[in-house]
C-alpha positions in Angstrom: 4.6 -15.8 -11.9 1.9 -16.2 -9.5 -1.4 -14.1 -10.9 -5.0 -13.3 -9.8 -6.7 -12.1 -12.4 -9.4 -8.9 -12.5 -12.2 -8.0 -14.2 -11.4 -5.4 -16.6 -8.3 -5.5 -19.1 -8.6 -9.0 -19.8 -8.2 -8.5 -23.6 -4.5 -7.5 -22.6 -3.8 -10.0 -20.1 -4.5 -12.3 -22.5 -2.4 -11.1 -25.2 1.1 -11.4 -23.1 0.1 -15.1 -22.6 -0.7 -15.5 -26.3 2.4 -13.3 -27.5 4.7 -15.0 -25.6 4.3 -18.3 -25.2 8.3 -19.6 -24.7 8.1 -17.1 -21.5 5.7 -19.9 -20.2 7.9 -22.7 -20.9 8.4 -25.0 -17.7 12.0 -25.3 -16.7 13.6 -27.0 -13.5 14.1 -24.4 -10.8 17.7 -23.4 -10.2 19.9 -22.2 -6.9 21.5 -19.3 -7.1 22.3 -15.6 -8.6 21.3 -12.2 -7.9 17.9 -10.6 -8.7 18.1 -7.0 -9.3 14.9 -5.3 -9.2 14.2 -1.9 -10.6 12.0 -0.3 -7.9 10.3 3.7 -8.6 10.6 5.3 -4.7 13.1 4.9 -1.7 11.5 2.8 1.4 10.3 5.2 3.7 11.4 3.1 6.6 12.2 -1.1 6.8 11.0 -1.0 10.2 7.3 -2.0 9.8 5.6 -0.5 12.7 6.2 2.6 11.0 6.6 1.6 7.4 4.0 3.6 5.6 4.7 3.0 1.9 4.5 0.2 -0.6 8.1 0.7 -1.2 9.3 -0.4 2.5 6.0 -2.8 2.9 7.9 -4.6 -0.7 11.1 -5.0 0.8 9.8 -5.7 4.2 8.0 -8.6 2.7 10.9 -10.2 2.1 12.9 -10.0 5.0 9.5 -10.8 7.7 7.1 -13.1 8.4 3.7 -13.2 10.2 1.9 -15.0 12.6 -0.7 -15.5 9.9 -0.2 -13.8 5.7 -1.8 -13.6 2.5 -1.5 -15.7 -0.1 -1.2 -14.2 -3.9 -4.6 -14.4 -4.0 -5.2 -12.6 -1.1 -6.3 -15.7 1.0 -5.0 -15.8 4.9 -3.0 -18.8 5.0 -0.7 -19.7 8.9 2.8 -18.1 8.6 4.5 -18.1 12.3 1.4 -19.2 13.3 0.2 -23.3 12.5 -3.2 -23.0 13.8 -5.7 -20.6 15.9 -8.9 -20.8 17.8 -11.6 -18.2 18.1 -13.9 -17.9 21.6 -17.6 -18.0 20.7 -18.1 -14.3 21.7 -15.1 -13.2 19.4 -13.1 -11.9 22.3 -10.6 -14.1 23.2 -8.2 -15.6 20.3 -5.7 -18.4 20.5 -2.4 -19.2 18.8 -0.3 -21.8 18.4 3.1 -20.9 17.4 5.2 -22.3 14.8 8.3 -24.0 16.8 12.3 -23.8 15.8 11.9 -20.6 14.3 15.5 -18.1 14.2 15.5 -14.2 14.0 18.4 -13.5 11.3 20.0 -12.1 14.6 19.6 -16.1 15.9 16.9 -14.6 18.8 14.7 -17.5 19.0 10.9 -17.5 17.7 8.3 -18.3 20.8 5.3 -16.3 22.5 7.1 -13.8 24.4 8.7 -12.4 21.4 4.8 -12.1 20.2 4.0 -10.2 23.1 6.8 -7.9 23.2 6.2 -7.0 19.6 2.4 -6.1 20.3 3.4 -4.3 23.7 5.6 -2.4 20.8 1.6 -1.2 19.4 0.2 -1.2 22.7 2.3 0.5 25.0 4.3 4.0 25.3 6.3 3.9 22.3 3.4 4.3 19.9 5.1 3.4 16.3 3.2 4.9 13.4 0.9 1.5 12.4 -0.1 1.8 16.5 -3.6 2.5 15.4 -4.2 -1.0 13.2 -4.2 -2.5 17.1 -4.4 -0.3 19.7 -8.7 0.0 19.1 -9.1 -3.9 19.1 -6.3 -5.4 20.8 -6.7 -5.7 25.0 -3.7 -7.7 25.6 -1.5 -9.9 24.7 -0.6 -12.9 27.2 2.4 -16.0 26.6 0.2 -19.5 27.7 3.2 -21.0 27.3 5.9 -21.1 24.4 4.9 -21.5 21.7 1.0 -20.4 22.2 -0.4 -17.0 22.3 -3.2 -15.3 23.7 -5.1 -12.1 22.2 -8.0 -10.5 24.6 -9.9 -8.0 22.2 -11.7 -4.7 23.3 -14.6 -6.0 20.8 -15.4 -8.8 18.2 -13.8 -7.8 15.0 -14.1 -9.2 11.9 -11.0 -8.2 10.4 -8.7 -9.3 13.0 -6.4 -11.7 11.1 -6.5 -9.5 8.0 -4.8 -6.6 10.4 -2.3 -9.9 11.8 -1.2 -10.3 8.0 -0.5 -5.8 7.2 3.0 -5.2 6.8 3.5 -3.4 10.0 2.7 -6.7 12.1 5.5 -9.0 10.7 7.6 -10.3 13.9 10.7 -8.1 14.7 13.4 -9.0 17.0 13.2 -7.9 20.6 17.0 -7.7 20.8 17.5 -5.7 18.0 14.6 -3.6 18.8 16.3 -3.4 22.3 19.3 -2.3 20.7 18.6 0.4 18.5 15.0 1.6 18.9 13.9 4.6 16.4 17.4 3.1 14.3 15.9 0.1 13.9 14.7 1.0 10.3 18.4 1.4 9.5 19.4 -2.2 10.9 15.9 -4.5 10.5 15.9 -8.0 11.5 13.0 -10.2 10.7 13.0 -14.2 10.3 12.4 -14.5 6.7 13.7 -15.8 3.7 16.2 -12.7 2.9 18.8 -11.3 5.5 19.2 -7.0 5.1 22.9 -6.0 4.5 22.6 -2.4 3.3 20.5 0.4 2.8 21.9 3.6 0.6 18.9 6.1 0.5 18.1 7.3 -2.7 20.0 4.0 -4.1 19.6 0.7 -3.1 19.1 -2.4 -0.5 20.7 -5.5 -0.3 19.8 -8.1 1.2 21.3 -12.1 1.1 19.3 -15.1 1.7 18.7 -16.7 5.1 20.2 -20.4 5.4 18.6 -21.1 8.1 14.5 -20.1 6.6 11.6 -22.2 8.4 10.6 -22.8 5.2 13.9 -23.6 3.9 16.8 -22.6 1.8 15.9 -19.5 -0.9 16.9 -20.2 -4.0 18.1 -17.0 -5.0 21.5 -15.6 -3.4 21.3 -12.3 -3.1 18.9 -9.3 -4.0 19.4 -5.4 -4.9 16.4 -2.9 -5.2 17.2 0.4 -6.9 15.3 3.3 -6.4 14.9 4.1 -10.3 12.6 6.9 -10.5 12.1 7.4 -14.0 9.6 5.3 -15.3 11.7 5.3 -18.7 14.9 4.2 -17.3 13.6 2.0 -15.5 11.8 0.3 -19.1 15.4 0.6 -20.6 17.3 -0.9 -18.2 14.6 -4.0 -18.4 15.2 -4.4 -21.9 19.5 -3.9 -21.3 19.1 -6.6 -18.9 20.5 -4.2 -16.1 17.3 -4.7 -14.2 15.6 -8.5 -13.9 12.0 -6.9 -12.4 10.6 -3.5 -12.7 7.6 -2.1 -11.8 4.8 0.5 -12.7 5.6 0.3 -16.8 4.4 3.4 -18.5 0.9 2.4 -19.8 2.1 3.4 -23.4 5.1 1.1 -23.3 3.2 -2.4 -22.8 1.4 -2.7 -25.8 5.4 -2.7 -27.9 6.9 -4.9 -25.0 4.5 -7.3 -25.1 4.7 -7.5 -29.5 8.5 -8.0 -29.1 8.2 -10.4 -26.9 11.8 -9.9 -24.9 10.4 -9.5 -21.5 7.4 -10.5 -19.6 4.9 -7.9 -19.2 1.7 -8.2 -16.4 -0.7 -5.8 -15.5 -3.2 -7.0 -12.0 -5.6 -4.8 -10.5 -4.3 -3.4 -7.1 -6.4 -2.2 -4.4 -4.1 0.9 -4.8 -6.3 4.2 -4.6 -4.9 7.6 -6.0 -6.7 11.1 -5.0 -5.6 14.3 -4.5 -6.1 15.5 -0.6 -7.2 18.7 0.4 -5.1 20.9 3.2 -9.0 21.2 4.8 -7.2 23.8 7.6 -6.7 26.1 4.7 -8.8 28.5 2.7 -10.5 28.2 0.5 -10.6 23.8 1.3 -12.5 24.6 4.6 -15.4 25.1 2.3 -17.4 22.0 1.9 -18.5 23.7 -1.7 -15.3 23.9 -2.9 -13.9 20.4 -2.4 -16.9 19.5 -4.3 -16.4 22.0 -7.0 -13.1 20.7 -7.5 -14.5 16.9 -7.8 -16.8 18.2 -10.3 -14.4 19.7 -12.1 -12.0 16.6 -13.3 -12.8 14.2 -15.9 -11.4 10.9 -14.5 -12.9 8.6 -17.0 -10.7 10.6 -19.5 -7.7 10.2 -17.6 -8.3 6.8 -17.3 -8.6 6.3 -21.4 -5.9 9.0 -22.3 -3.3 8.5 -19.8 -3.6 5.2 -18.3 -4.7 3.3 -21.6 -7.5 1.6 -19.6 -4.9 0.2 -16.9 -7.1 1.7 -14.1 -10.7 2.1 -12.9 -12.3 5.3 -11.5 -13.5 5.4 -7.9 -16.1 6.8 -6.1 -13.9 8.0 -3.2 -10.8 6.7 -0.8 -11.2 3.1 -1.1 -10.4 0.7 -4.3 -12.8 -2.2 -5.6 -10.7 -4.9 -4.6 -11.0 -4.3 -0.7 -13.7 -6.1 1.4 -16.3 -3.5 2.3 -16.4 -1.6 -0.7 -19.4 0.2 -1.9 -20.1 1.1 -5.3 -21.6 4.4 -4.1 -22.7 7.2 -6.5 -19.8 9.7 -6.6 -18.9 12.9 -9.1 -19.7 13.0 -12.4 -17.5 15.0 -14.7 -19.8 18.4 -14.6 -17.4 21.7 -15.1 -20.7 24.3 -14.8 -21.5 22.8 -11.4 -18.2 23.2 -10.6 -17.9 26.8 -11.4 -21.5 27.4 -9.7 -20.6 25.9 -6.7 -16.9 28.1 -6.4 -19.5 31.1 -7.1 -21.2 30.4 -4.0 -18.4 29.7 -2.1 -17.5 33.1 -3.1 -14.6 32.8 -5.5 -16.5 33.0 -9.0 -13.4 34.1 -10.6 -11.5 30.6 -9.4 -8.1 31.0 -6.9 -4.9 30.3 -7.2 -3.0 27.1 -4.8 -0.3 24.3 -5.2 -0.5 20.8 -5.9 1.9 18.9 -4.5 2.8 15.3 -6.1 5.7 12.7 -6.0 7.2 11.3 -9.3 7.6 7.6 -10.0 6.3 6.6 -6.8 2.7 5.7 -8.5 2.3 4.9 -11.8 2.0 8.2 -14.1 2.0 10.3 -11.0 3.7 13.1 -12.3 0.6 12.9 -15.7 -2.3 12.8 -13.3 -1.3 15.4 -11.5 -0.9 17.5 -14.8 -4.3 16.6 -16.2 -5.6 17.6 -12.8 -3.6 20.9 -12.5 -4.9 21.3 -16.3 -8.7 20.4 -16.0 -8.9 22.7 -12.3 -7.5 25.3 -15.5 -11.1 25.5 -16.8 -12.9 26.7 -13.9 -10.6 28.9 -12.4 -8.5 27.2 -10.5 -4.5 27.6 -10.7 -2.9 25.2 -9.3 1.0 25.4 -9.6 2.9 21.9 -9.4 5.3 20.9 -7.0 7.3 17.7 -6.5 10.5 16.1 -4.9 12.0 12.9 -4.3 9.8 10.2 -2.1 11.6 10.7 1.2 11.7 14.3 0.8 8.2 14.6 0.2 6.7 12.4 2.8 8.7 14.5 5.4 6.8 18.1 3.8 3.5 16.3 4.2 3.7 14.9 7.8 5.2 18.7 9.4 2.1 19.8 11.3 -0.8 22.3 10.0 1.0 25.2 11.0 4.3 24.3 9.3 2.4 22.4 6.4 2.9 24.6 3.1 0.8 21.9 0.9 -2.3 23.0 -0.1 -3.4 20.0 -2.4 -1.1 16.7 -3.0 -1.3 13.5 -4.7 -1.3 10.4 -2.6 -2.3 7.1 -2.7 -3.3 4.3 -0.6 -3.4 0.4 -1.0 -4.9 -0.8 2.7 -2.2 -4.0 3.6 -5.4 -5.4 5.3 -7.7 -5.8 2.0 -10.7 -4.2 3.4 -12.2 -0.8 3.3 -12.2 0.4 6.8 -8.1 0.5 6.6 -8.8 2.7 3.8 -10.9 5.0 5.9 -10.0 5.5 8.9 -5.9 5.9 8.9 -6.3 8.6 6.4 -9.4 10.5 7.6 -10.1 9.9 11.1 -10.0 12.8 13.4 -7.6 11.1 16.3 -5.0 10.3 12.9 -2.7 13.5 12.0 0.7 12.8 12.0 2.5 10.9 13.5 -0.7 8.9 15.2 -1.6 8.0 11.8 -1.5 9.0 8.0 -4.0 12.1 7.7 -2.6 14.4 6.5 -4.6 17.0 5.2 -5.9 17.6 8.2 -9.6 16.0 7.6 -11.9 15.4 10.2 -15.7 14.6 10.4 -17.0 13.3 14.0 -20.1 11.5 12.1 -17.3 9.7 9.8 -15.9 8.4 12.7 -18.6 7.2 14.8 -19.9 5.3 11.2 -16.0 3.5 11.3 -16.4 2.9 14.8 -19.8 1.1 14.3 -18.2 -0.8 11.9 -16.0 -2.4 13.6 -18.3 -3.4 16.7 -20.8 -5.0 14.3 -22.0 -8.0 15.3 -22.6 -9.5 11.6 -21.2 -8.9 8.0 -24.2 -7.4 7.1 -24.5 -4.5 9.8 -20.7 -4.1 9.1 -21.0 -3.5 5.2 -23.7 -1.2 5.4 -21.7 1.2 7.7 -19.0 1.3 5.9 -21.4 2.1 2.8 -22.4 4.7 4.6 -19.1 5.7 5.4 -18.6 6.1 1.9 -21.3 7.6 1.3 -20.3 10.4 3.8 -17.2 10.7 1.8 -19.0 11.6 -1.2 -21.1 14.8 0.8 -18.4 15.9 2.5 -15.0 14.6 0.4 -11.6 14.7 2.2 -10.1 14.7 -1.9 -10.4 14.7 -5.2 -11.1 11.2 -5.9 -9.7 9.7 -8.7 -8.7 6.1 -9.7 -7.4 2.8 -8.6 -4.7 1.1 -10.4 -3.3 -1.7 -12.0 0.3 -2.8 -11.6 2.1 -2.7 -14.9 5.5 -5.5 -13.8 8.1 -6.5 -16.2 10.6 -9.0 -15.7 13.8 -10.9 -17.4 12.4 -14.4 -19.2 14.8 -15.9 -17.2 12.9 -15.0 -13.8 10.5 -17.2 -12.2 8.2 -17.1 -9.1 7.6 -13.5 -8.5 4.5 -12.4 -6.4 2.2 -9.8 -7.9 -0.1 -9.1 -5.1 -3.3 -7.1 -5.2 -1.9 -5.1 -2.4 0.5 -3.6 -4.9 3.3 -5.2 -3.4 5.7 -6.7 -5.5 8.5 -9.3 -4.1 10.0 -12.8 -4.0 9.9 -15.2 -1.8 12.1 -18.1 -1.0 10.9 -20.2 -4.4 11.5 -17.1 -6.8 14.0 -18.5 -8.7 16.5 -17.3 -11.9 17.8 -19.1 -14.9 21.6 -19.4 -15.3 
């Protein structure tokens, strides 16, 4: 398995290495089989312009390439792209293409098939992942072939991390062409595995591509259930029905890893959880409040009690692993400012709401929502507790404020670019209710803004760090949510499977050299 390892939890990563030492015994690669992999949620869509969950980005990942990806390790490595040049003012950015490269459709792989798939972000249609280009990106022009050209509106540091997010792997124009908004139903990318089926609430399938640029997969074929339950998802590991699984109830590793039948991992994701505030509803319209409520929860105790130390509190949206992180000063566990600032506000008594939150999506979902709903109990606060299946709930958060009946719900967010203004801006920024982006409790604050906008015209590292730490530090005086933690994630898999990718993203896939013993 390919790993990066974090800072904290090493004691454990250590002990699957030293408790099972035969699952690290080298073998000759082998052709052929089916991988089954036990997945938590549905995809929300395998189109990846408007992809806007881990589960689809996963899948996607296998079925797309970029002009330029990350590595396991989070490096940017060329993908469609072999090389690229960079004009000395930052404006002007040149590629050269990768050449003899199929769609799974057999559309052919040159610059024009770039351009239409930016026009895609640029122009009328507007897919949901729009706003990852349409602030940098000018225009797009073919120089010939197989070489690209990108004018930007300004210098931006970040511009082959937002190349490498999910939503910019290469689509075919033809298929686009031919079924637009049903393109999630019928994707067709050039990588290593070919879609064949999607059941909602089920499964995909998908074969592998003969004809990869990076040749033949070794694997044949590949189903991934949606297995909510994080139980039967541990059980059907251990029964050999499933050869990968992730998100392994934090309780369960410690006995997987003594008996030694499967392979157990747990990597720090830039996955963040919190619990958004509906801020065009009483009482979240009151700055007070959402700070009561932050006041109110004791993350470091959810971290030790329910996620047995496989997580790491944050300050507010954005996880540690994500360039431009700040380590700001955030909430304390304090329940007596929490009930002085709801006094205040004017509700000394507490009030009653909802919390909304999925189930299996994120790991323990369904328990950090409860300790929440239980520790906003002490001061007051009832919050009854809602949930659905993944699909179903995504469609209830993105109906507009009017129609919106969620008061609070649990979300997370693991920025496909690795960096911290992705983790801003989507979810907060003013111009980003749905369906222009993923805000959707309604947040705005102009001053926020301006700070991520100044971010991303900085002319050095330095000016650019420090306002996004003050971006963050915005967050803090005026939070959009309950912040709460930032994961790790827990993956089991068969002894007999090798090669899968583990990526700090919190995607979890194969690739063309993920292989299976016989």
């Amino acid at each position: 398995m390919r790993r990066t390892w974090w800072g904290f939890g090493m004691a454990l990563l250590v002990g699957v290495i030293a408790l099972a030492p035969a699952a690290w015994a080298a073998t000759q690669p082998q052709v052929g089989g089916t991988l089954v992999y036990g997945a938590g949620a549905d995809p929300d869509s395998l189109d990846p312009a408007n992809t806007d969950s881990n589960p689809g980005e996963a899948v996607g990942r296998m079925m797309n390439n970029f002009l330029v990806r990350f590595d396991a390790k989070l490096n940017l490595v060329p993908d469609l792209a072999t090389s690229w040049t960079q004009s000395k003012d930052g404006l002007i950015w040149t590629f050269k293409l990768r050449k003899g490269v199929k769609f799974h459709d057999g559309t052919p792989f040159n610059a024009q098939v770039v351009k239409y798939n930016f026009d895609r972000f640029l122009g009328p249609e507007k897919p949901l992942k729009a706003s990852l280009h349409t602030p940098i990106i000018q225009s797009v022009e073919v120089v010939d072939e197989f070489t690209v050209k990108f004018t930007l509106k300004v210098p931006f540091a970040f511009f082959l991390n937002n190349l490498a997010h999910s939503a910019t792997a290469m689509v075919s124009p033809e298929a686009h062409k031919k079924w637009g908004k049903d393109l999630t139903l019928h994707p067709v990318g050039t990588g290593p595995f070919k879609f064949v089926e999607w059941v909602r609430g089920d499964r995909v399938v998908l074969v592998r591509n003969d004809d990869y640029y990076e040749g033949k997969p070794r694997l044949d074929r590949i189903i991934v259930r949606t297995v909510r339950e994080d139980s039967a998802r541990v059980l059907g590991l251990e029964a050999g029905d499933y050869d990968l699984i992730v998100r392994i109830p934090p309780e369960e590793v410690p006995r997987l890893m003594r008996e030694g039948r499967v392979r157990t991992y747990a990597e720090q994701s830039n996955r963040a959880l919190w619990v958004k505030f509906n801020v065009t509803k009483k009482p979240f319209d009151d700055i007070r409040v959402r700070q009561a409520l932050n006041y109110a929860v004791d993350k470091e105790s959810i971290v030790k009690n329910i996620y047995q130390g496989l997580a790491a509190v944050i300050p507010t949206l954005v996880g540690p692993l994500n360039n431009g992180y700040a380590p700001v000063k955030s909430y304390p566990y304090d329940p007596a400012m929490a009930k002085k600032l709801l006094a205040e506000a004017g509700y000394p008594n507490g009030f009653k709401t909802n919390l909304w939150t999925p189930k299996g999506r994120y790991l323990k979902d369904f328990e950090l929502a409860q300790a929440v709903q239980q520790q906003l109990q002490t001061v007051g606060v009832e919050a009854s507790l809602e949930t659905a299946d993944w699909g179903s709930y995504l469609a209830a958060l993105r109906k507009p404020p009017a129609e919106n009946k969620a008061d609070m719900h649990l979300l997370g967010w693991s920025p496909s670019t690795a960096e911290a203004r992705w983790g801003i801006y989507p979810i907060s920024a003013c111009d980003q209710f749905y369906p222009r982006g993923s805000n959707l409790g309604f947040y705005c604050n102009k001053d926020l803004d301006e700070l991520i906008t100044k971010a991303v015209v900085a002319t050095s590292l330095k000016a650019r760090d420090q306002r996004l730490r003050e971006a963050q530090e915005l967050l803090v005086k005026d939070p959009a949510a309950i912040y709460l933690l930032a994961t790790k994630e827990t993956v089991g898999m068969s002894l007999k499977l090798h090669g899968v990718i583990n990526s700090p993203l919190e995607l979890v896939y194969v690739d063309k050299d993920t292989w299976k013993e016989k």
